[in-house]
C-alpha positions as CSV (number, residue, x, y, z in Angstrom):
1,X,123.8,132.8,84.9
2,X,124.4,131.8,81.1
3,X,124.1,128.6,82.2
4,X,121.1,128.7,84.2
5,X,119.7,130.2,81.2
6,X,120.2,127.3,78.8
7,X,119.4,124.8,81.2
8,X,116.0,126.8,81.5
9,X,115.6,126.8,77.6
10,X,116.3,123.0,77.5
11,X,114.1,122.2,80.2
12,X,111.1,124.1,78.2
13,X,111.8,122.4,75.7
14,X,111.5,118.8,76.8
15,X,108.4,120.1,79.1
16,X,106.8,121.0,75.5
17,X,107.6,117.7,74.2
18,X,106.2,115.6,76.8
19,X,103.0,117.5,77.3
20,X,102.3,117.8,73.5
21,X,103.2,114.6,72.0
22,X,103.6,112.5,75.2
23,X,100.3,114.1,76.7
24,X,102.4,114.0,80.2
25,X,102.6,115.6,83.7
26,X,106.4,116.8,82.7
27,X,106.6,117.3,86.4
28,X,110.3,115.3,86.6
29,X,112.1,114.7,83.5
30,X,112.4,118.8,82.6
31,X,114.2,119.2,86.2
32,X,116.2,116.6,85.3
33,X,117.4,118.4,82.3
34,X,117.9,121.6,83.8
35,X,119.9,120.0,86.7
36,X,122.1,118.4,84.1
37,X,123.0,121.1,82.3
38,X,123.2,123.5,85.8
39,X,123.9,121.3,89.1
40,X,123.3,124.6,91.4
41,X,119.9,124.9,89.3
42,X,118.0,125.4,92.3
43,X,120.3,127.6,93.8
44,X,120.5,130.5,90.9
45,X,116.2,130.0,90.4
46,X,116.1,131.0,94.3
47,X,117.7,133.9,93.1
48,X,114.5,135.5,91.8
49,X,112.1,134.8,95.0
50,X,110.4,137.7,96.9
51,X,110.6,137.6,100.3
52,X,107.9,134.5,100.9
53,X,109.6,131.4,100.3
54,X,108.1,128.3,101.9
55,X,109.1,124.8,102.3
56,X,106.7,122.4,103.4
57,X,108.3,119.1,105.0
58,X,106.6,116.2,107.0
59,X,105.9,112.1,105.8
60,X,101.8,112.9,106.0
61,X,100.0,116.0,104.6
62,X,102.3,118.0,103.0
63,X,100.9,118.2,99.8
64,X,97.9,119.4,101.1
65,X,99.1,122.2,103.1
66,X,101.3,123.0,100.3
67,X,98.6,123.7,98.0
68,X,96.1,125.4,100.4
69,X,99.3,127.5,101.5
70,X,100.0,128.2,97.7
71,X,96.3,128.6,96.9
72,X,96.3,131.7,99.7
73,X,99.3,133.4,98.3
74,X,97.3,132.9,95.3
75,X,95.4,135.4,96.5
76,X,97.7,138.3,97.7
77,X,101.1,137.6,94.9
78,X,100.9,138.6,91.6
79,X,103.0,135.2,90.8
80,X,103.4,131.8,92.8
81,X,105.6,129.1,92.2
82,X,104.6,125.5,93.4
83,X,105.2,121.8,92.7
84,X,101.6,121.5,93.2
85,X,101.3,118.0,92.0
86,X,103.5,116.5,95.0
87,X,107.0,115.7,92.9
88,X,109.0,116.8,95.7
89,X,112.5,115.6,95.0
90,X,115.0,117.7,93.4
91,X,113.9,117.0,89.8
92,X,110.2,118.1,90.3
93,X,111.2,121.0,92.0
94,X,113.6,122.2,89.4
95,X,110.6,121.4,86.9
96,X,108.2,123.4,89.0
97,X,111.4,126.3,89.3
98,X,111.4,126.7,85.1
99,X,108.8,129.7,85.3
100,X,110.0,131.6,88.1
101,X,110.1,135.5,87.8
102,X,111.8,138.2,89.8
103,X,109.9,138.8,92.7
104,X,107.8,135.8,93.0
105,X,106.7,133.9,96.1
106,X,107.1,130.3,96.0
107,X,105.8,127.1,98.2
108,X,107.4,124.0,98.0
109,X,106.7,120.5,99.0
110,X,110.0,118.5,99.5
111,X,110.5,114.9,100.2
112,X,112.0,114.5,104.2
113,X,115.4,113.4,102.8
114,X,115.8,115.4,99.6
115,X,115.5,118.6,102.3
116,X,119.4,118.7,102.4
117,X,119.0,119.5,98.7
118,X,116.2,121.8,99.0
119,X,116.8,123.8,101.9
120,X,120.6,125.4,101.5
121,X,119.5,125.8,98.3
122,X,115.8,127.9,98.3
123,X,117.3,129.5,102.2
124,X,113.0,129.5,103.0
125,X,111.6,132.4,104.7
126,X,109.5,129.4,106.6
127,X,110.5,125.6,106.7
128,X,107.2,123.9,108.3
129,X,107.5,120.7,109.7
130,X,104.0,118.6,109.9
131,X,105.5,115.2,111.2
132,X,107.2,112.1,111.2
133,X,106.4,108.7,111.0
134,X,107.9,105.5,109.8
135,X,107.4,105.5,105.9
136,X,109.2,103.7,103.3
137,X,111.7,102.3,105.3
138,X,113.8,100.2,102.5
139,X,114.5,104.1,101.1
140,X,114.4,106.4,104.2
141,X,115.9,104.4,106.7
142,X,114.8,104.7,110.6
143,X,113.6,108.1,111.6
144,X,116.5,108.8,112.9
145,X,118.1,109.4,109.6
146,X,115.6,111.8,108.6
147,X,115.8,113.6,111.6
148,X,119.8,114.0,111.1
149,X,118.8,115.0,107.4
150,X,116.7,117.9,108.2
151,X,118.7,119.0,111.0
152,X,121.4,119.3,108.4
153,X,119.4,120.8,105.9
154,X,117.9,124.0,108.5
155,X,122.0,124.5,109.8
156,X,123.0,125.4,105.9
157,X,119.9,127.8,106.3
158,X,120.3,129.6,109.3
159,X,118.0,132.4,108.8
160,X,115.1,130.1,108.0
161,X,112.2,130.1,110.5
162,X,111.3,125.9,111.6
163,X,107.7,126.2,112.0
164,X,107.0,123.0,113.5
165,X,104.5,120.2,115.1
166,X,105.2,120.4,119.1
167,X,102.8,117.8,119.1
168,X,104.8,115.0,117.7
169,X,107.4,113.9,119.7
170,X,109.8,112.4,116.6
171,X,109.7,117.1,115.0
172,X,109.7,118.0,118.4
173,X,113.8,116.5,118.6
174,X,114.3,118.2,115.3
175,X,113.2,121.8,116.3
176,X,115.2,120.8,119.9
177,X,118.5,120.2,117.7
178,X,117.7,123.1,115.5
179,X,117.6,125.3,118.6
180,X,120.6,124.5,119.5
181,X,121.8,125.3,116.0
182,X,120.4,129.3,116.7
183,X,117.9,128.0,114.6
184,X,114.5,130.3,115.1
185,X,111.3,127.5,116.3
186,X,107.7,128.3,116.1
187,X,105.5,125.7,117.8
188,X,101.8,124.6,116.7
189,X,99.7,122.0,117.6
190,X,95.9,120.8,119.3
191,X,95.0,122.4,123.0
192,X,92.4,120.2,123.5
193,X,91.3,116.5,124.3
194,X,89.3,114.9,122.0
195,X,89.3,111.2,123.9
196,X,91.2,109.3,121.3
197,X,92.2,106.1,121.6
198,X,96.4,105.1,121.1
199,X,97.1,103.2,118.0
200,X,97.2,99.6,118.4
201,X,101.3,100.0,116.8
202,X,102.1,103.4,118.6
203,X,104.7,105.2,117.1
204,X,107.7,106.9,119.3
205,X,106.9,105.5,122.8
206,X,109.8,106.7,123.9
207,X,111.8,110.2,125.0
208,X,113.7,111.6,122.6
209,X,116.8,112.4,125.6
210,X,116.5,110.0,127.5
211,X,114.7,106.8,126.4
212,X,112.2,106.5,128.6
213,X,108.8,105.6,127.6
214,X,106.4,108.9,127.3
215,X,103.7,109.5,129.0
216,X,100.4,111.6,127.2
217,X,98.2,113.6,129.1
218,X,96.1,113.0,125.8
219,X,96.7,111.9,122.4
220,X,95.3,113.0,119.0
221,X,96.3,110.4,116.8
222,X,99.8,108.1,116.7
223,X,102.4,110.0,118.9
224,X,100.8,113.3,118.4
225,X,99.9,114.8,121.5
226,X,100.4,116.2,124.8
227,X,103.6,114.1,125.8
228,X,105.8,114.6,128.7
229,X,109.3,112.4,129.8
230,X,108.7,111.2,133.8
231,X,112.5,110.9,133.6
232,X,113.5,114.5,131.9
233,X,112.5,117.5,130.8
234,X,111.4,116.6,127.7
235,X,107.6,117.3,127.2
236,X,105.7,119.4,124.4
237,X,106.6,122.6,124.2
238,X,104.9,125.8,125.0
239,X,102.6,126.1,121.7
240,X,102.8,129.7,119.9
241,X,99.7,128.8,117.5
242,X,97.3,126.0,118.4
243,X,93.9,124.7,118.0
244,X,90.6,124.6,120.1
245,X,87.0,124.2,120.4
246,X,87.6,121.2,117.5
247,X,84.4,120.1,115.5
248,X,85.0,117.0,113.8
249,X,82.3,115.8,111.1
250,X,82.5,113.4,108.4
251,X,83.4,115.7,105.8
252,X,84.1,118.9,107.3
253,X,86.4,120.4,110.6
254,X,85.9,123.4,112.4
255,X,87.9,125.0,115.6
256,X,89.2,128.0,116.2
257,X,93.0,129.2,115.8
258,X,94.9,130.7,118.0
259,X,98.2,133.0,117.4
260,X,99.6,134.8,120.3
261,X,96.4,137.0,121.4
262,X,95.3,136.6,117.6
263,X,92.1,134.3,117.3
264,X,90.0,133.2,114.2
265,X,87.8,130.5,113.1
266,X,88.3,128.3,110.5
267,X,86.2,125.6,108.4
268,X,86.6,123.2,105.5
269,X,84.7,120.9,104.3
270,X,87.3,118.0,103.9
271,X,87.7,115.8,107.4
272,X,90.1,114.2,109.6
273,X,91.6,115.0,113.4
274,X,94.9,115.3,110.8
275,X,93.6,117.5,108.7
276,X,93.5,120.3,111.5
277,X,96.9,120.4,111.7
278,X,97.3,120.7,107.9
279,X,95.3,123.6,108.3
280,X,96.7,124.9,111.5
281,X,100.2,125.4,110.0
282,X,98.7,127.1,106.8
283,X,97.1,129.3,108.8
284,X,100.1,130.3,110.8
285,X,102.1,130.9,107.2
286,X,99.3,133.5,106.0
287,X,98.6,135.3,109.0
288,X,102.5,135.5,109.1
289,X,103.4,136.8,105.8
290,X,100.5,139.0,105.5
291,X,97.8,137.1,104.1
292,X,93.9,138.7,105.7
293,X,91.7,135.7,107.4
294,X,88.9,136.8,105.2
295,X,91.1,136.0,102.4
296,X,92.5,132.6,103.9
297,X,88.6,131.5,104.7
298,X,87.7,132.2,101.0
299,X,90.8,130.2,99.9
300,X,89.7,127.7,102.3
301,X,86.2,127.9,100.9
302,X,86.6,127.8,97.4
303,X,89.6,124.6,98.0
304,X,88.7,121.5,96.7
305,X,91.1,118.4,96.4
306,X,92.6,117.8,93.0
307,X,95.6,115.6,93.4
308,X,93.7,112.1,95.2
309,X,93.6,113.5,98.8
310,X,90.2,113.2,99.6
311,X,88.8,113.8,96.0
312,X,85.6,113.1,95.4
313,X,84.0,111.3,92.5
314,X,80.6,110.2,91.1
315,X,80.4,107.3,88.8
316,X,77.1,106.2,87.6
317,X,75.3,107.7,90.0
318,X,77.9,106.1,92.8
319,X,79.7,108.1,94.8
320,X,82.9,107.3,95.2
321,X,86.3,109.3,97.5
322,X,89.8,108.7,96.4
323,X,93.0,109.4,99.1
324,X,96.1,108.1,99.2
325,X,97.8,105.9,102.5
326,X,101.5,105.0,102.1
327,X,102.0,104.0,106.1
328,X,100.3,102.6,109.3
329,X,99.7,106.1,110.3
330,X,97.8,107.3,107.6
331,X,96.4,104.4,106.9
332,X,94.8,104.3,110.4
333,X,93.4,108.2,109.6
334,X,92.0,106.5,106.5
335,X,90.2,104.2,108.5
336,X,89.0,106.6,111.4
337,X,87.2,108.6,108.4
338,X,85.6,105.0,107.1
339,X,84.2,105.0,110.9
340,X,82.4,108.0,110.4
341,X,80.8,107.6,107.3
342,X,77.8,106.0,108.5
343,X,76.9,104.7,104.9
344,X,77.4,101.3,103.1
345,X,81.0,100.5,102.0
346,X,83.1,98.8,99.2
347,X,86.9,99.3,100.3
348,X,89.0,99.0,97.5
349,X,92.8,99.0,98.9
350,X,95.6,99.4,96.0
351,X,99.3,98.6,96.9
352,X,102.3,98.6,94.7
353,X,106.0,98.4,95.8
354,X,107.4,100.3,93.3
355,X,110.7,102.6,94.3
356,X,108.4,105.3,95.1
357,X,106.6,102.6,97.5
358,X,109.2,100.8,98.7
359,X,109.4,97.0,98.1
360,X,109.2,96.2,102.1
361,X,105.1,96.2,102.9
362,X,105.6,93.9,106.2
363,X,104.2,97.8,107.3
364,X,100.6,96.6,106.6
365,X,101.0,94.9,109.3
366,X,101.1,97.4,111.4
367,X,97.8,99.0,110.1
368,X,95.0,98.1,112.2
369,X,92.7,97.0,109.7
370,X,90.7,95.0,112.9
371,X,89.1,98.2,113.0
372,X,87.6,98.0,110.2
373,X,83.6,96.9,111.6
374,X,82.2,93.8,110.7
375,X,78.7,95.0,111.5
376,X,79.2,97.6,108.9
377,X,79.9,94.2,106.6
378,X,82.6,96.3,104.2
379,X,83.1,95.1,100.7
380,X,86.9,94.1,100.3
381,X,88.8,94.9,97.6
382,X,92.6,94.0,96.5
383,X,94.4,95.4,93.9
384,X,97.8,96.8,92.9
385,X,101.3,94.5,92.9
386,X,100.7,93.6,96.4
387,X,97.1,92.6,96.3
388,X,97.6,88.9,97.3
389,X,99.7,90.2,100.2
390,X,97.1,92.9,101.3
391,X,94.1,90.1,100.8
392,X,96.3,87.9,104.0
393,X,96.6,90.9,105.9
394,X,92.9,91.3,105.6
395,X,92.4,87.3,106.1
396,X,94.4,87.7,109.7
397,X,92.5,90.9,110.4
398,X,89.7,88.1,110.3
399,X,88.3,90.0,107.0
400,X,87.9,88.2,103.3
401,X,88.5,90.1,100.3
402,X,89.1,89.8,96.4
403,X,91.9,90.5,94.4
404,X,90.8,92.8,91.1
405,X,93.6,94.1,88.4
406,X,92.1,97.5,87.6
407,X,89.9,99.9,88.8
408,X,87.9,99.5,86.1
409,X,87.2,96.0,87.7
410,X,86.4,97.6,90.9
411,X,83.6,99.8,89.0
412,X,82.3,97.6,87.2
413,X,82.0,94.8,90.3
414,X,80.4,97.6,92.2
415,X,78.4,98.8,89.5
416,X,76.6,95.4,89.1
417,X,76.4,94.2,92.5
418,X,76.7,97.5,95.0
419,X,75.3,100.4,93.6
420,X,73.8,101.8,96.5
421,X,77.0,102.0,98.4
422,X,80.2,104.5,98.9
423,X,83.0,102.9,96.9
424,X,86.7,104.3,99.2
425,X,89.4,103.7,97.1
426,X,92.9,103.7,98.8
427,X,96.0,103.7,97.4
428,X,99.8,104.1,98.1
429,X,101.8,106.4,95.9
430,X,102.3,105.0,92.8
431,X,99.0,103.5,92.6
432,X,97.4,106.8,93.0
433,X,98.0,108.8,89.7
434,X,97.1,106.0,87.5
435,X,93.8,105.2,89.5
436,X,93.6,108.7,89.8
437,X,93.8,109.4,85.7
438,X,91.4,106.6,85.0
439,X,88.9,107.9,87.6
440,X,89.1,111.4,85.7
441,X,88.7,109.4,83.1
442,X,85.4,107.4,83.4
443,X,83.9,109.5,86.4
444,X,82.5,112.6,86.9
445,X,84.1,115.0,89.3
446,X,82.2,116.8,92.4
């Protein structure tokens, strides 16, 4: 443990020196240090945790339910660790590990491949499971590979609980694998059709056993829904907590959850069909480890967006929402939200291919950006790396756009010539936290 110790001590220090003379996150490069000095970092930190230790795993939404999940335990621990800002490889874990105490309850956010790190590692009370979808391909590979990865991850963990989607198809042949690993599975998901139309690209057509194509009794969104194999027995599972009587509105969700003969109702006022299973499976961790409803609801209540998911800004009087789309799924949530925002648009659309992005974007072409209504006539926006390849994509779509360098462009375009519109800025992961800090920046936050 002497060396867990100085690799703690280092890691302080370079934290202090970033944040006080580098005015910086210090969310990676501290981890680094401490994983230098001490390769079973994680391993000796996981040490200290109490007996609520969650991982949070999925390609869409796992920050957020990370931090409503940590924002609950908030609540009821007297200390929570969290990698609240979304670095969720080994690194801005370790950083996010420096404070830990004895005792402590902890949430974690990990990146789908770096889970074979993560998970022996930690040994999670919970590992939730929110999805999978194609996403950054030239990194992660098919999904296959991350479905082997987190397989591999939950057998070195044996005791840890797979809370997991049984509405997804693609987690659905992970929690079937982990099964037969003795792995304990806990199944949530939507009980209700809400008449949604199948992606124009749908992902996972077919069975996972078999290889023939799936048939839905409904869908929710992408491959999410109430599947079935006309060849097998594959089909979603029998769903331990699930959601009904759904309310969708443009910036708020109700429905009611269901655990066993448990039943509550919950309401944010953030939307998106998605966003109900975000909530769903942080629901499911509270009630589990203790946490009141009354107490979620405030939590839920008092929750608002920080970290470019759905944050909201004003800027000269404009009002202006920030999230962040890195693949055709969630990119095709994004746009369902545009749809219901009855109001005026500009659409700025930010893509890098930075490591972090990926350098392969043919994936915009499986966006369906001919959604996108020409009635509403949408302001079109390029920016980022990839702006000139976006603006084709859009062209095809049978949309024009411009290309901008900065958002400061963007505001100042819309300043002069829209100002009586919603300005949606959307972004893919490295495009978000510099947008993001300039918005802080010249904007006022609501």
């Amino acid at each position: 443990m002497l060396q867990t110790y100085f690799a703690t001590l280092c890691a302080r220090s370079a934290r202090t020196l970033l944040r006080r003379l580098f005015h910086r996150k210090a969310s990676q490069l501290p981890g680094r240090v401490a994983l230098g000095i001490d390769k079973n970092f994680l391993a000796h930190k996981a040490r200290l945790f109490g007996k609520h230790t969650v991982v949070v795993c999925g390609t869409n939404g796992k920050t957020t339910t990370t931090n409503i999940i940590a924002s609950s335990f908030d609540s009821s621990f007297s200390q929570v660790v969290c990698n609240r800002a979304g670095a969720n490889m080994p690194a801005g874990i370790a950083s996010a590990l420096l404070d830990a105490t004895s005792g402590a309850a902890c949430v974690l956010e990990s990146d789908e491949l770096s889970s074979i790190n993560i998970v022996p590692a930690v040994k999670p009370q919970f590992f939730v499971l929110l999805n999978l979808f194609r996403d950054q391909l030239d990194r992660c590979g098919e999904i296959e590979r991350v479905q082997q990865t987190i397989v591999r991850a939950l057998e070195a963990s044996p005791s840890t609980t797979l809370v997991v989607c049984g509405d997804d198809p693609l987690t659905v042949g992970v929690a079937q694998s982990a099964q037969r690993l003795h792995i304990n599975v806990v199944y949530f998901g939507i009980n209700q059709d809400l008449h949604r139309a199948a992606d124009r690209v749908p992902e996972a057509r077919f069975c996972q056993l078999c290889g023939t194509e799936l048939t839905y009794t409904y869908r929710s969104y992408a491959q999410l829904g109430a599947f079935s194999c006309p060849n097998c027995s594959f089909a979603r599972p029998q769903l331990k907590c699930y959601a009904d009587d759904i309310q969708l509105e443009q910036n708020s969700v109700k429905f009611c959850a269901h655990i066993n003969q448990h039943s509550a109702q919950i309401s944010a006022s953030f939307g998106g069909l998605y966003m109900v299973y975000n909530l769903l499976a942080a629901y499911y961790i509270a009630h589990e480890t203790g946490i009141s409803d009354v107490a979620f609801l405030k939590v839920l209540n008092a929750y608002h967006p920080q970290n470019g998911r759905l944050q909201h800004f004003t800027y000269q009087g404009i009002p202006l929402v920030l999230n962040l789309a890195k693949n055709p799924t969630g990119f095709n949530q994004n746009i369902s939200l545009l749809q219901e925002d009855p109001r005026q648009k500009v659409i700025y659309i930010c893509i890098n291919d930075n490591y972090n992005d990926g350098k392969d974007v043919s994936w915009l072409w499986d966006v369906d950006f001919e959604r996108f209504s020409s009635e509403d006539k949408p302001v079109l926006l390029c920016g980022g790396t990839r702006r000139h390849d976006m603006q084709v994509r859009l062209k095809y779509a049978g949309f024009s756009s411009e290309c901008t360098t900065s958002i400061d462009e963007v505001l100042a375009t819309i300043s002069k010539h829209y100002p009586n519109r919603v300005l949606y800025v959307l972004t893919n992961y490295s495009a978000l936290w510099p947008v993001k800090a300039r918005l802080e920046q010249l904007c006022t936050a609501q």
